[in-house]
C-alpha positions in Angstrom: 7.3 -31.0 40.7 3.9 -32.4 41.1 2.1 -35.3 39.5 0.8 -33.8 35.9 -3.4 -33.8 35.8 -5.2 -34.9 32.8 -8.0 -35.6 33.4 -10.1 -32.6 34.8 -13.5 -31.9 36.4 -13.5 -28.4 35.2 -12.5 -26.5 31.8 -12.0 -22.7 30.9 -9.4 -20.6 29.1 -7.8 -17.4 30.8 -9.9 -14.7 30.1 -7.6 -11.5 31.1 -4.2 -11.2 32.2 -3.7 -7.9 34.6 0.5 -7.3 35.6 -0.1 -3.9 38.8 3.7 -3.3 38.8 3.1 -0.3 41.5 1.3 -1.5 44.2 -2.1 0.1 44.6 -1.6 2.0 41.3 -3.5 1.3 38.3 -2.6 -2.3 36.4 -2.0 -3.3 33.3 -4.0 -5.6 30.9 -1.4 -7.6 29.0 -2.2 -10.7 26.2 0.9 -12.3 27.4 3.1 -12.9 30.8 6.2 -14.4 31.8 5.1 -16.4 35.3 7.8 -16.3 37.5 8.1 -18.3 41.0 6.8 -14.6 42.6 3.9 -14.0 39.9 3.8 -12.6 36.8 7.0 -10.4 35.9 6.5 -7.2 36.7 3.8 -7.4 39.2 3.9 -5.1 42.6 8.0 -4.9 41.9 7.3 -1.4 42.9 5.9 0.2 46.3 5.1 3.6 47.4 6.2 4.6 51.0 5.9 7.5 53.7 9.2 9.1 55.2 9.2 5.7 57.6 9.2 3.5 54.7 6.2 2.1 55.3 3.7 0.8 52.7 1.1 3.0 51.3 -2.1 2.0 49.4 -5.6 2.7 48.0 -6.7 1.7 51.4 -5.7 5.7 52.8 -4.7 7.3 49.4 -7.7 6.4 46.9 -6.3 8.8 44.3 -3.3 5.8 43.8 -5.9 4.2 41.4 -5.3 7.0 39.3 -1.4 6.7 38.7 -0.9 5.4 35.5 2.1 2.9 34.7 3.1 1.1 31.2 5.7 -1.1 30.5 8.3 0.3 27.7 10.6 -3.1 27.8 12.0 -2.7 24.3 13.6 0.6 26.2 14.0 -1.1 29.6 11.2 1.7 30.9 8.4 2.2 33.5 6.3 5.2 32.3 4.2 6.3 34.8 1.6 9.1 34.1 -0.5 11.4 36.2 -2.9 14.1 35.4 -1.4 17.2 35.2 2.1 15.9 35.5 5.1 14.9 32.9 5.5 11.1 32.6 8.1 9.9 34.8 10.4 7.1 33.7 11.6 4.7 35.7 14.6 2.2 34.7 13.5 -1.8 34.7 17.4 -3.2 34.9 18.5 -4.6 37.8 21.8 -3.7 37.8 21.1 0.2 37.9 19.2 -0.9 41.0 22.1 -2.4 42.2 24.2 1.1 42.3 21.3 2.6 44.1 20.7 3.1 48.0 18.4 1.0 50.2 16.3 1.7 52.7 14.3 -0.6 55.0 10.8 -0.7 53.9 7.9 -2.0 55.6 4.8 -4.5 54.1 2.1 -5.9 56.0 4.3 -7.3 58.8 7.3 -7.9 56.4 10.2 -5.6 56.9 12.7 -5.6 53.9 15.5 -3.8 52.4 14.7 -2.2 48.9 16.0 0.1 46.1 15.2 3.4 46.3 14.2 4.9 43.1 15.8 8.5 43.8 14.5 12.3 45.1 13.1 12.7 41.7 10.6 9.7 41.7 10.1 10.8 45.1 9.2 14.5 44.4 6.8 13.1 41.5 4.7 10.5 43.8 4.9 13.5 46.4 3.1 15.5 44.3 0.5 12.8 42.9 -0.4 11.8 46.0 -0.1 15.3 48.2 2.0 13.8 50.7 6.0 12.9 51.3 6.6 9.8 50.0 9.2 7.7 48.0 9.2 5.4 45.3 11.1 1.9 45.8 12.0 -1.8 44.1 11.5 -4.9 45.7 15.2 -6.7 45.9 14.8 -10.2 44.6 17.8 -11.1 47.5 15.4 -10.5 50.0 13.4 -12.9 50.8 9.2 -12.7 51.6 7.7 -16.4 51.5 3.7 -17.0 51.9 2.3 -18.6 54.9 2.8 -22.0 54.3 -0.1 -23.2 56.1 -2.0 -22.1 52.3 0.2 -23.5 49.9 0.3 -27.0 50.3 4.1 -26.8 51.8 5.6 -24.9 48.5 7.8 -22.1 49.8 6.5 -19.4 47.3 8.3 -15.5 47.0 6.5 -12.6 46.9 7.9 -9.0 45.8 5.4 -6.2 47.2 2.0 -8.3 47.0 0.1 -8.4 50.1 1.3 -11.9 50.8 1.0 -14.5 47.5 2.6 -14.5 44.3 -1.0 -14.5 42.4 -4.6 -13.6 42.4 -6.7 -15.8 40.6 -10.8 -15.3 40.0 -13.5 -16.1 37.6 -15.5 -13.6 34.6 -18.7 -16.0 36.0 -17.7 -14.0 39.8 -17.8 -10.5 38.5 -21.3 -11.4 36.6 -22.7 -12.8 39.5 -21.9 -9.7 41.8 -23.1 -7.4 39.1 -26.3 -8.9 38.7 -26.7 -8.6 42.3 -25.8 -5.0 42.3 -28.1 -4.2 39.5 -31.2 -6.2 41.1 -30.4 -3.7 43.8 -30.5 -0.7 42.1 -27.1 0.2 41.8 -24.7 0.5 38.7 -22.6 -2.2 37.3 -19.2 -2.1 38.1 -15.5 -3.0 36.3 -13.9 -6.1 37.4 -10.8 -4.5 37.7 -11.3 -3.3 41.5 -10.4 -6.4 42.5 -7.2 -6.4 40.7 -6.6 -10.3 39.9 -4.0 -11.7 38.3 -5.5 -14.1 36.2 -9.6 -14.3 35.8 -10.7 -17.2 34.0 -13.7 -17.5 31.4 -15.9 -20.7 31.3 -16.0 -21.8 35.0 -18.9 -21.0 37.1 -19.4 -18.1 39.5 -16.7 -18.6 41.9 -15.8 -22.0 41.0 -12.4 -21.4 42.0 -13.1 -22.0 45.2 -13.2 -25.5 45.1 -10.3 -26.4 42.5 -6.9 -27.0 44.4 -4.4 -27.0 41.3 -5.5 -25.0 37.9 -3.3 -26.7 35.3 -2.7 -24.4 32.0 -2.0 -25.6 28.7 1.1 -23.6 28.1 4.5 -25.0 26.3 5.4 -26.8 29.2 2.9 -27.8 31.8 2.0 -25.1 34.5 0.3 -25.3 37.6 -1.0 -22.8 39.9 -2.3 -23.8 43.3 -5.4 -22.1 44.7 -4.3 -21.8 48.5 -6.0 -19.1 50.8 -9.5 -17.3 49.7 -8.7 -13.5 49.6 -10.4 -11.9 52.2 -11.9 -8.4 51.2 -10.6 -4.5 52.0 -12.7 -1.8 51.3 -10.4 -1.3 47.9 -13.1 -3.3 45.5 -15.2 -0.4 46.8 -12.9 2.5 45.1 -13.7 3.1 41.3 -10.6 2.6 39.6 -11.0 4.8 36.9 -12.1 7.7 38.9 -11.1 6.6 42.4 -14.6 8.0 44.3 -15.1 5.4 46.9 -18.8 3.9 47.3 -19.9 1.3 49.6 -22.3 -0.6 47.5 -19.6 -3.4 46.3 -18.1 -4.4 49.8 -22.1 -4.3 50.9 -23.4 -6.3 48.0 -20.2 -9.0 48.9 -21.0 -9.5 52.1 -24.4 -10.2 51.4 -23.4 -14.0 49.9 -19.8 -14.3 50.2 -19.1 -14.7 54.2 -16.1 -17.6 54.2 -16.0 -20.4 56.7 -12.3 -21.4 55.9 -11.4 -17.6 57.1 -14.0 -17.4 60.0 -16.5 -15.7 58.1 -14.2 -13.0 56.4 -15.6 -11.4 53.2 -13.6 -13.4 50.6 -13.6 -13.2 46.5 -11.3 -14.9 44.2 -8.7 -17.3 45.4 -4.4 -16.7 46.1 -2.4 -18.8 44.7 1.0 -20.0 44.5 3.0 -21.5 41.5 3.5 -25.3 41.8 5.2 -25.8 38.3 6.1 -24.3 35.1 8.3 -20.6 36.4 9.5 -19.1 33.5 6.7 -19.9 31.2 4.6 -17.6 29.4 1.0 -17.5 30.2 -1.5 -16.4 27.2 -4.9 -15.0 27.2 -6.5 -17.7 25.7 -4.8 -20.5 27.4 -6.9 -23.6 28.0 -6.9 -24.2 31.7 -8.2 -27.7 33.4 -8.8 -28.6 37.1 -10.4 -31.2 39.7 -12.5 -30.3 42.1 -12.3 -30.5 45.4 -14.9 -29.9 48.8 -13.7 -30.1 52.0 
């Protein structure tokens, strides 16, 4: 547990709330989340992979952004849709997972054993995606940890993310990049490319980057630690809503948002870890406080 923060440099409220329980497939805006030690429930529980197991994304399968899921969890159901395609249901319980086989499955460079979700999730994804693939679960016995060197010593779980339990930005960051884009000509686009967690309303473009804990006012106290910018794919460059790709975002970014803590990566928004409060519920609306910090 860390020392609770009062007083605070900085005030906002969380804006959105977005739960991606398929990695790389559409997300989810919900009003309300249960934050677990590995993110919010739900999020990346769920992978796509190629007949080696390995992980498959937006990154070489753009059309991803167009799969569909919504959680049923009065009927313990993950509907996923597709164009063209009946809706596939998916069981949430864990303990029909546990009757299922595993298969070795491959992240980033994290190898680890997961449920597979059967031929007939398999043949669906298949045919989204025009390629041989399988769906799986992430098994919360296995264990995937963020580099400590970013969270301030906390040994924080992942499920399927690319490596931190959270994503956190700013409404102020996507206003500031639009208005950038449209001074240049080019259309505004959704925040949603760059699939964050939590984006917060009343802090200043990309004031994240300079808070270390972001306390939220929830029924207990909760804090988030804002550890390792998030350095940019080309993904923020795919439209998530028709999945065409354009360069003009990952351009416009690089323009202002080179990142001396990564070497001069492309960064936007901040990962994060949770410090305190697992099991909670964050709210859209949520008052959030922090202190600022420059290195």
């Amino acid at each position: 547990m860390i020392e609770l923060q009062t007083d605070f440099d900085v005030t906002g409220a969380i804006g959105a709330l977005w739960v991606f329980p398929i990695k790389s497939c559409a997300g989810i805006a919900v009003q309300q989340a249960r934050l677990l030690a590995s993110g919010l429930e739900w999020d990346r529980a769920w992978m796509v992979v190629d007949a080696q197991g390995r992980f498959i994304t937006q990154r070489e399968v753009p059309q991803m952004a167009l799969i569909q899921p919504r959680l049923d969890v009065a009927n313990g159901q993950l509907l996923v849709a597709h164009a063209g395609q009946e809706t596939l249901s998916v069981p949430l319980a864990l303990p029909w997972m546990e009757t299922a086989p595993q298969r070795m499955v491959q992240v980033w460079k994290s190898q680890v054993l997961a449920w597979d979700m059967g031929d007939a999730a398999a043949q669906w994804f298949s045919q989204a995606l025009g390629r041989a693939c399988r769906l799986v679960r992430f098994d919360p016995a296995q264990q995937r940890l963020s580099n400590l060197k970013w969270t301030g010593g906390i040994e924080a779980p992942n499920q399927f993310s690319d490596g931190y339990p959270l994503l956190v930005t700013t409404s102020a960051a996507f206003e500031g990049l639009n208005a950038r884009l449209q001074a240049q000509g080019h259309a505004a686009v959704d925040g949603l490319r760059f699939r964050a967690n939590i984006v917060l309303d009343g802090l200043a473009e990309h004031e994240e980057d300079f808070i270390d804990t972001v306390w939220v006012q929830a029924a207990a106290p909760v804090a988030i630690r804002l550890g390792k910018p998030c350095s940019r794919c080309p993904i923020p460059n795919i439209d998530p809503r028709t999945a065409t790709f354009s360069p003009e975002v990952g351009d416009t970014i690089a323009q202002y948002r080179q990142d001396a803590r990564l070497d001069g990566a492309i960064t936007f928004g901040m990962n994060a870890v949770v410090a305190q409060g697992a099991g909670q519920m964050l709210q859209v609306g949520q008052t959030v406080g922090g202190q600022l910090k420059f290195d």
